[in-house]
C-alpha positions as CSV (number, residue, x, y, z in Angstrom):
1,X,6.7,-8.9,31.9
2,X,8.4,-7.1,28.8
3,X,7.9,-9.1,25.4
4,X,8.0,-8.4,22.3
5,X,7.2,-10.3,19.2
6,X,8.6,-10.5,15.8
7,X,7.1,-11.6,12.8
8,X,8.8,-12.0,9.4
9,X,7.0,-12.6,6.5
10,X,8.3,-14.6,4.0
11,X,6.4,-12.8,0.8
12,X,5.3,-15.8,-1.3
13,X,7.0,-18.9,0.3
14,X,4.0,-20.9,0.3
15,X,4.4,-24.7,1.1
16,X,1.5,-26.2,-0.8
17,X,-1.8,-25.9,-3.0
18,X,-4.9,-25.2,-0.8
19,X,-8.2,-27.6,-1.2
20,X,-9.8,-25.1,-3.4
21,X,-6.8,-24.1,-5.9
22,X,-8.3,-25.1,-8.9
23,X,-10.5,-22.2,-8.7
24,X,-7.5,-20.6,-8.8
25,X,-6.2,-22.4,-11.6
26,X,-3.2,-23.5,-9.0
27,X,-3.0,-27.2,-8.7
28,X,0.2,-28.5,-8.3
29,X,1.4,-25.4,-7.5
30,X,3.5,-25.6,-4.3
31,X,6.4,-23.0,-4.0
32,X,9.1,-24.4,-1.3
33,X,8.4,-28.2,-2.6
34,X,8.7,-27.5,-6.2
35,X,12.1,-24.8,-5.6
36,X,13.4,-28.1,-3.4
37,X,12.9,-30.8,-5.5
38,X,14.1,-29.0,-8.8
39,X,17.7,-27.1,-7.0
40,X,19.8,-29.5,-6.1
41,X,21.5,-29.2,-3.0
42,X,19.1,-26.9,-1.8
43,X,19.8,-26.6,2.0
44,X,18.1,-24.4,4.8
45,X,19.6,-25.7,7.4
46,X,18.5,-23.5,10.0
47,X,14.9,-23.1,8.9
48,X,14.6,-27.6,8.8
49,X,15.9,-27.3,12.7
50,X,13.0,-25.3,13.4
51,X,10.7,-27.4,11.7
52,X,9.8,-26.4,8.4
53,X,10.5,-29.9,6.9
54,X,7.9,-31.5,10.2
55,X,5.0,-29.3,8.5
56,X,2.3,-31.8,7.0
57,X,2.3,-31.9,3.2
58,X,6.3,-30.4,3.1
59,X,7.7,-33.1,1.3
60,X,11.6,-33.0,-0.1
61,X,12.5,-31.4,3.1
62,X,14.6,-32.9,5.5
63,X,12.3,-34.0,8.6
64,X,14.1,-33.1,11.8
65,X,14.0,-35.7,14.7
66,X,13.6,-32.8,17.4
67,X,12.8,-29.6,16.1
68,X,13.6,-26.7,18.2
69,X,10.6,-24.8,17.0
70,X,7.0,-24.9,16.5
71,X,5.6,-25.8,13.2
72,X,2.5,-26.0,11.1
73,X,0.7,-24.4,8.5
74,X,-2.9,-21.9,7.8
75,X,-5.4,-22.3,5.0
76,X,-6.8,-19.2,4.3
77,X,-10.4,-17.9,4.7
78,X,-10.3,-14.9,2.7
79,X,-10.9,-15.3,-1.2
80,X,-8.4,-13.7,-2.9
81,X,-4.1,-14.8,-3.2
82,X,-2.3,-11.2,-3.1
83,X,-0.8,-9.4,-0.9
84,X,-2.9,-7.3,1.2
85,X,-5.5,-10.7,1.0
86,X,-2.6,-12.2,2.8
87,X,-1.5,-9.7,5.3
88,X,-4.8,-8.3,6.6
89,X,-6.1,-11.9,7.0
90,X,-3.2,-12.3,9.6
91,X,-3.8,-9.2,11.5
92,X,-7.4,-10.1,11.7
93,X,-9.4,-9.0,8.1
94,X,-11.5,-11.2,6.0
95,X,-12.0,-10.6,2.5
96,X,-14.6,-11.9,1.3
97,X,-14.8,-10.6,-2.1
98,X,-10.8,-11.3,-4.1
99,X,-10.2,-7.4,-4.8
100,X,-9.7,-7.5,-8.3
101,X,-7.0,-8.0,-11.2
102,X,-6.7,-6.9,-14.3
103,X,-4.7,-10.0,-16.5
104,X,-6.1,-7.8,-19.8
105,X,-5.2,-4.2,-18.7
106,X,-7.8,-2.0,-17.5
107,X,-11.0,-2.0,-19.2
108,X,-11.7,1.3,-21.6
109,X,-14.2,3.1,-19.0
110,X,-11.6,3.2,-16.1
111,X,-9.0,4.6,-18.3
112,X,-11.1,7.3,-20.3
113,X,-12.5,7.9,-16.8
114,X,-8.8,8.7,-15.5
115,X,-7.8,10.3,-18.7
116,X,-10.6,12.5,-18.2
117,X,-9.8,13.4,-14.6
118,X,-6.1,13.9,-15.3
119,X,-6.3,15.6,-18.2
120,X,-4.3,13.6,-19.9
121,X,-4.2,10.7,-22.5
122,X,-1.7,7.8,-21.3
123,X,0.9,5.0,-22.1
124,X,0.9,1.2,-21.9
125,X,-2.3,0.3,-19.6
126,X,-0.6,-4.1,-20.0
127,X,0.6,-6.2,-17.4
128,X,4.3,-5.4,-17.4
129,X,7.3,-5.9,-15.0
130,X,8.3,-1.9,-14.1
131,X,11.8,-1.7,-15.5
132,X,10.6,-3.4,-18.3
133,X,8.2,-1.2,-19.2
134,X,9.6,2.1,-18.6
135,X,12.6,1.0,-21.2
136,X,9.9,0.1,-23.3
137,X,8.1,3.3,-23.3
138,X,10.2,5.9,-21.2
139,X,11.3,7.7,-24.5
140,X,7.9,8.4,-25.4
141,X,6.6,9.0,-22.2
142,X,9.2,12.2,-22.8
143,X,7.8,13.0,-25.8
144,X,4.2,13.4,-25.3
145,X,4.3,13.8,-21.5
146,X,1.6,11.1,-20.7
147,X,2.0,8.7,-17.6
148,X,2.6,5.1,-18.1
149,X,0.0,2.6,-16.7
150,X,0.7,-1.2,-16.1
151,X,-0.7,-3.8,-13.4
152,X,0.9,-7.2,-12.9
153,X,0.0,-10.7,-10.8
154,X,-1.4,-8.2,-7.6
155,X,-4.5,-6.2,-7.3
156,X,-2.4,-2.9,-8.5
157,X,-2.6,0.0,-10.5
158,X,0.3,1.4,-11.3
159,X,1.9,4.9,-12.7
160,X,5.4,5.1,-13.9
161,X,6.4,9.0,-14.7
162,X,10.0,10.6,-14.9
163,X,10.3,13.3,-11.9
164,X,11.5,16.0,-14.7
165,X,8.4,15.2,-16.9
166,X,5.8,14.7,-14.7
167,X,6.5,16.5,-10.7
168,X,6.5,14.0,-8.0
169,X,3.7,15.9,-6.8
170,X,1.5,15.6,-9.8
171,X,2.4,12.1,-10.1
172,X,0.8,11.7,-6.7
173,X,-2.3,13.6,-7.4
174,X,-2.7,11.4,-9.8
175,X,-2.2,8.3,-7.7
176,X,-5.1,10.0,-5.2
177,X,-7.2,10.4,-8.4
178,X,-6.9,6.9,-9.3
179,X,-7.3,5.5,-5.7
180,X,-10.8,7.7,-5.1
181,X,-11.9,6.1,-8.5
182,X,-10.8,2.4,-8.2
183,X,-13.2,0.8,-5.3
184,X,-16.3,-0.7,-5.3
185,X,-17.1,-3.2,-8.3
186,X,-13.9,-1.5,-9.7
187,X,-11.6,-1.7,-6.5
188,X,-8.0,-2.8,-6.3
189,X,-5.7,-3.2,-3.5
190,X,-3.2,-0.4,-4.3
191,X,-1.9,2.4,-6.6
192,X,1.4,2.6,-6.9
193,X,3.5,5.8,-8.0
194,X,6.4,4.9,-9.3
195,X,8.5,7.3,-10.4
196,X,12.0,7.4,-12.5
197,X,14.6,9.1,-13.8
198,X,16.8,9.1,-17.0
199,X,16.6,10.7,-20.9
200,X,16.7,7.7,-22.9
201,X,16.4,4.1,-23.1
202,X,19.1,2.4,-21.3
203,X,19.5,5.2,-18.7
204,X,16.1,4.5,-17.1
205,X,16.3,4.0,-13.6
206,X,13.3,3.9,-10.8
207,X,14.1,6.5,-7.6
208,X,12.9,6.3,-4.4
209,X,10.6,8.1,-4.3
210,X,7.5,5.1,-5.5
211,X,4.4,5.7,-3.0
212,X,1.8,3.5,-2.3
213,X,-2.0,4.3,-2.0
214,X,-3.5,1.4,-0.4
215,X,-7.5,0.6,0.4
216,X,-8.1,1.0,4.1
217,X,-8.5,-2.2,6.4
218,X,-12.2,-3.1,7.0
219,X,-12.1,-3.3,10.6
220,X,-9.4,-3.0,12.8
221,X,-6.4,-4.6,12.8
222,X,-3.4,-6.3,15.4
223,X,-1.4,-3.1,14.6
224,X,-4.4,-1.2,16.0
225,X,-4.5,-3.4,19.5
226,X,-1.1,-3.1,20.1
227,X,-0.9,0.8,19.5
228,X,-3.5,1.3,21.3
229,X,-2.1,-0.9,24.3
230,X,0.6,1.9,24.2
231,X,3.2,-0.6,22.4
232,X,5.3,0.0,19.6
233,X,4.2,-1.2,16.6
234,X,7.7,-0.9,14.1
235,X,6.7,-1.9,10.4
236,X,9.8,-2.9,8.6
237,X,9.8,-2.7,4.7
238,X,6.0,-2.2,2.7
239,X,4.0,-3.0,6.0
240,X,3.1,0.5,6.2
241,X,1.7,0.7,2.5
242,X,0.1,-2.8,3.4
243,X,-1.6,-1.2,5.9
244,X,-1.9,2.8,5.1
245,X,0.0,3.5,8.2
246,X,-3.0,2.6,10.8
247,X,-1.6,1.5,13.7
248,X,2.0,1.8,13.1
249,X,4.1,3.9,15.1
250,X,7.5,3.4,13.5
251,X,8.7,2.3,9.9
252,X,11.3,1.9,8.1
253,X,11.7,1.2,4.3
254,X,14.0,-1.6,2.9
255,X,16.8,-2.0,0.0
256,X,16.4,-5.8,-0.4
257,X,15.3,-8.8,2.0
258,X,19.4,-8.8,3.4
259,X,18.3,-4.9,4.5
260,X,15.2,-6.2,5.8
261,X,16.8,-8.7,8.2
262,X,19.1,-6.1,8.9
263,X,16.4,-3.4,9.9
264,X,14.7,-6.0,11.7
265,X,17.8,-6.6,13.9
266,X,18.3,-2.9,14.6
267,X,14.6,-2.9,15.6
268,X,15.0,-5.7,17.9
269,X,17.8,-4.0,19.3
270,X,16.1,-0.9,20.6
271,X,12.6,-2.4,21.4
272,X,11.8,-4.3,24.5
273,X,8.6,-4.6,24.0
274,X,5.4,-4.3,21.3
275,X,5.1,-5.7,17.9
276,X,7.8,-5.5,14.8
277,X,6.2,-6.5,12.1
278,X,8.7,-7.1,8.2
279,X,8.1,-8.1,5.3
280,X,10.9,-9.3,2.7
281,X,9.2,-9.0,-0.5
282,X,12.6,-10.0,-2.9
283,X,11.3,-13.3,-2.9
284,X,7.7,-12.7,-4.5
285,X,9.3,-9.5,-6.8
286,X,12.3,-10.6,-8.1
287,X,12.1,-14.6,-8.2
288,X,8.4,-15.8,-7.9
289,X,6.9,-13.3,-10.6
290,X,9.5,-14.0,-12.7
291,X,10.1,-17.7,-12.5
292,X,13.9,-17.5,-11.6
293,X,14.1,-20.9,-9.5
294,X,17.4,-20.4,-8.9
295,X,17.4,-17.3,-7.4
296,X,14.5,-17.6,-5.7
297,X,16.4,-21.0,-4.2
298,X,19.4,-18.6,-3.2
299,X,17.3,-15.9,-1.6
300,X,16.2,-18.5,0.9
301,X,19.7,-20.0,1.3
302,X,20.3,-16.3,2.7
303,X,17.1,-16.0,4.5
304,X,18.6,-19.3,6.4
305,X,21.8,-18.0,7.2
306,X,20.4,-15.2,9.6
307,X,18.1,-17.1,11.3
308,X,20.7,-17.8,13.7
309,X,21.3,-14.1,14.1
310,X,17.2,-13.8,14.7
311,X,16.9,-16.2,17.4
312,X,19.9,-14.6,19.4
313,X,18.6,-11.0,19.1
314,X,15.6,-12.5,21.0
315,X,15.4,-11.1,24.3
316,X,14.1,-13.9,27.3
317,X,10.6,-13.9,27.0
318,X,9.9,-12.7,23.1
319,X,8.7,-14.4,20.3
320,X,9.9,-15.0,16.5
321,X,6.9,-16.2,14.1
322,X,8.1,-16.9,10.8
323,X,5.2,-17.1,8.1
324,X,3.9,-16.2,4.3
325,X,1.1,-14.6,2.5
326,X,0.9,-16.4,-0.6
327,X,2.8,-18.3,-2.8
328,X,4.1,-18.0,-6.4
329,X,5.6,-21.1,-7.7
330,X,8.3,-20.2,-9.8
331,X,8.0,-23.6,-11.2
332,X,4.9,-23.2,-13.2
333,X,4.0,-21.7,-16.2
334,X,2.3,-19.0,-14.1
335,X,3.8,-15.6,-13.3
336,X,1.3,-15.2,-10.9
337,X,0.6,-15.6,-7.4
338,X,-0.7,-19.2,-6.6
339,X,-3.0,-20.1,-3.8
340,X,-1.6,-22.1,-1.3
341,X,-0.7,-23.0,2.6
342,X,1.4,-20.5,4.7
343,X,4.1,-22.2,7.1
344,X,4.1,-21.1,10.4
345,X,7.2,-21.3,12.4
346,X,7.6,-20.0,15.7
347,X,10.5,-20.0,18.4
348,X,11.4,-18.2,22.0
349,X,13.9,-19.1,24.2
350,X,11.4,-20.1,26.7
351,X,8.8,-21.7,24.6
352,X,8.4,-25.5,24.3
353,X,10.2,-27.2,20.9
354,X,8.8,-29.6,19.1
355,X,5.0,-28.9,19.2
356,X,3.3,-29.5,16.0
357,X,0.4,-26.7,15.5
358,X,-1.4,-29.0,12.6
359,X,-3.3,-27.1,10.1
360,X,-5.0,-24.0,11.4
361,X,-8.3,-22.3,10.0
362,X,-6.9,-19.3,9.1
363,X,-4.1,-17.2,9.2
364,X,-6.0,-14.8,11.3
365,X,-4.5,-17.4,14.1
366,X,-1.2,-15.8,13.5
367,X,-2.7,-12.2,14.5
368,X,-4.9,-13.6,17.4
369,X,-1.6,-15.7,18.9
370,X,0.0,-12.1,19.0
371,X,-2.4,-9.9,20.8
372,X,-2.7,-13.1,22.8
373,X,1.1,-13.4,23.6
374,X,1.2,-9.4,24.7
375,X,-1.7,-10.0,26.8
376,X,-4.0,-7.7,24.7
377,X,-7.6,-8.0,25.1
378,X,-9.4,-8.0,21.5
379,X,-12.4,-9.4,19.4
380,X,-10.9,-10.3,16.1
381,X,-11.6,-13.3,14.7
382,X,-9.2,-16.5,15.0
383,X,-7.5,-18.8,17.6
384,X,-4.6,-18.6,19.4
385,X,-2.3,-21.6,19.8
386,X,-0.6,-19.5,22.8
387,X,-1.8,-22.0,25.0
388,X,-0.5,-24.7,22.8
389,X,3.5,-23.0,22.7
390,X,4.3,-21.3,26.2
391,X,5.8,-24.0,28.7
């Protein structure tokens, strides 16, 4: 039997603080609730018929009478709330250690360290947004020729160069530099080239051409099973980075979360089989980090709309899981990510409706249920609710 299964993650959309976000300094945070109960006349329609409202602790949500999905919600086992934290704990990666941010900029040693190695002094070295900062400090970027560094919310570090000041190539080296030096006590999740174009303030703009350098996965991943099955594995938008390209065989970059769903479509379209695998990231970048309720509200009204066009693309037998890997409550005061419960939703055209999953210890029981549903033998850690979903 052919099947393939397609899950979509939802960057940030969490539905709830976790027993242990105070740590965090998250309580009350709860991303979906707090966009619901502040927008009026939020409506996701399509979402609320598969369930999302029937998740315990989703509150101003309508509750549907007979879902025609499955619903439910992960805590998370790894300690940490960004992105990679996230996504390797669903394709079967525990952190144990939250790889590290840097709310104050990056302490003197790492940068004179870099400086050093570049041979270079630099700019910035702040939490900043990215176009932001480059119209803050682009001119003089031009002027001396040093790279701008910034981190934000996430475990990144960050270089913003213009291509005719600094070579894509050398901005790259660079990037490499930074990624051999920033592990161990001093590791974080990615470096991120990120490279622009433009004279002078106002005329700034960021190419394509940004390149992530991500830490390896500690042990092998869902992406790794299913390649190895000999199945597809198509990564739609920053899954690849996510995961520096181990076990993906296909991947496509995205515009916005609209192109996601659209690349998602096309990918459905020519697979039969094997994993596809997207991430629509608008709703963490543009709305979360910067507290824009209402446009995080809208991005989901749009999300909704093509759920309809998700479910039909399915062919008999697959599978649509619809998750998150955080949350960031616009809401709050914070800018940052906020730890919290991931929805799960899930829906084939020939799996029950209406099962409730309940809470499930982990979100590694997203990855497990996927190797489990394309009949892939593995030893990651979790539990599948297969069992619990096919008729």
């Amino acid at each position: 039997m052919d099947r393939k299964v397609v899950l979509v993650v939802l960057d940030s959309v969490g539905i709830g603080e976790l027993p242990d976000a105070k740590q965090y300094g998250d309580e009350g945070s709860n991303t979906l609730g707090n966009i619901a109960k502040n927008v009026p006349g939020f409506s996701i329609p399509h979402l609320e018929a598969l369930g999302i409202g029937n998740i315990e602790g989703v509150e101003d949500l309508i509750q549907c009478e007979n879902p025609e999905g499955i619903f439910g919600r992960c805590s998370e086992l790894s300690n940490g709330k960004d992105t990679i934290t996230g996504h390797w704990e669903m394709a079967g990666v525990i952190l144990e250690q939250p790889l590290k941010t840097y709310p104050e900029g990056f302490p003197k040693e790492i940068m004179d360290e870099f400086e050093e190695k570049i041979g270079r002094k630099t700019l910035g070295n702040v939490v900043a947004s990215g176009t932001a900062i480059i119209e803050e400090l682009g001119e003089e970027h031009i002027k001396t020729g040093y790279p701008i560094i910034y981190t934000s919310a996430d475990s990144v570090f960050q270089i913003a160069a213009n291509e005719d000041i600094i070579p894509l190539d050398e901005l790259y080296k660079m990037c490499e530099i930074a990624r051999e030096m920033l592990v161990g006590d001093k590791m974080v999740g990615r470096v991120i080239a990120r490279p622009f174009k433009g004279m002078k303030k106002g005329e700034f703009v960021r190419t394509s051409n940004r390149h992530d350098y991500a830490l390896e996965p500690f042990n092998k991943t869902v992406l790794e099973y299913v390649e190895e099955a000999g199945m597809p594995v198509a990564a739609v938008g920053k899954i690849k980075d996510i995961f520096t390209g181990k076990g993906v065989t296909e991947s496509v970059s995205i515009k916005n979360n609209m192109d996601g769903v659209d690349k998602t479509l096309e990918m459905m379209k020519s697979h039969n089989k094997g994993f596809i695998f997207t991430n629509l990231v608008d709703f963490d970048m543009k709305f979360g980090h910067r507290n824009d309720v209402e446009g995080y509200a809208k991005a989901l009204e749009e999300f909704d709309d093509r759920v309809p066009q998700l479910k039909e693309a399915l062919g008999e037998n697959d599978v649509l899981i619809i998750t998150a890997d955080h949350g960031c409550d616009p809401t709050t005061e914070s800018t940052d990510h906020s730890r919290e419960y991931i929805p799960v939703l899930v829906y084939g055209k020939n799996l029950k409706e209406n099962v409730n999953l309940g809470t499930r210890n982990g979100f590694c029981d997203i990855g497990k249920t996927v190797l489990d549903l394309l009949n892939i033998e593995n030893e990651l850690v979790g539990n599948s609710f297969k069992n619990l979903i096919e008729k």
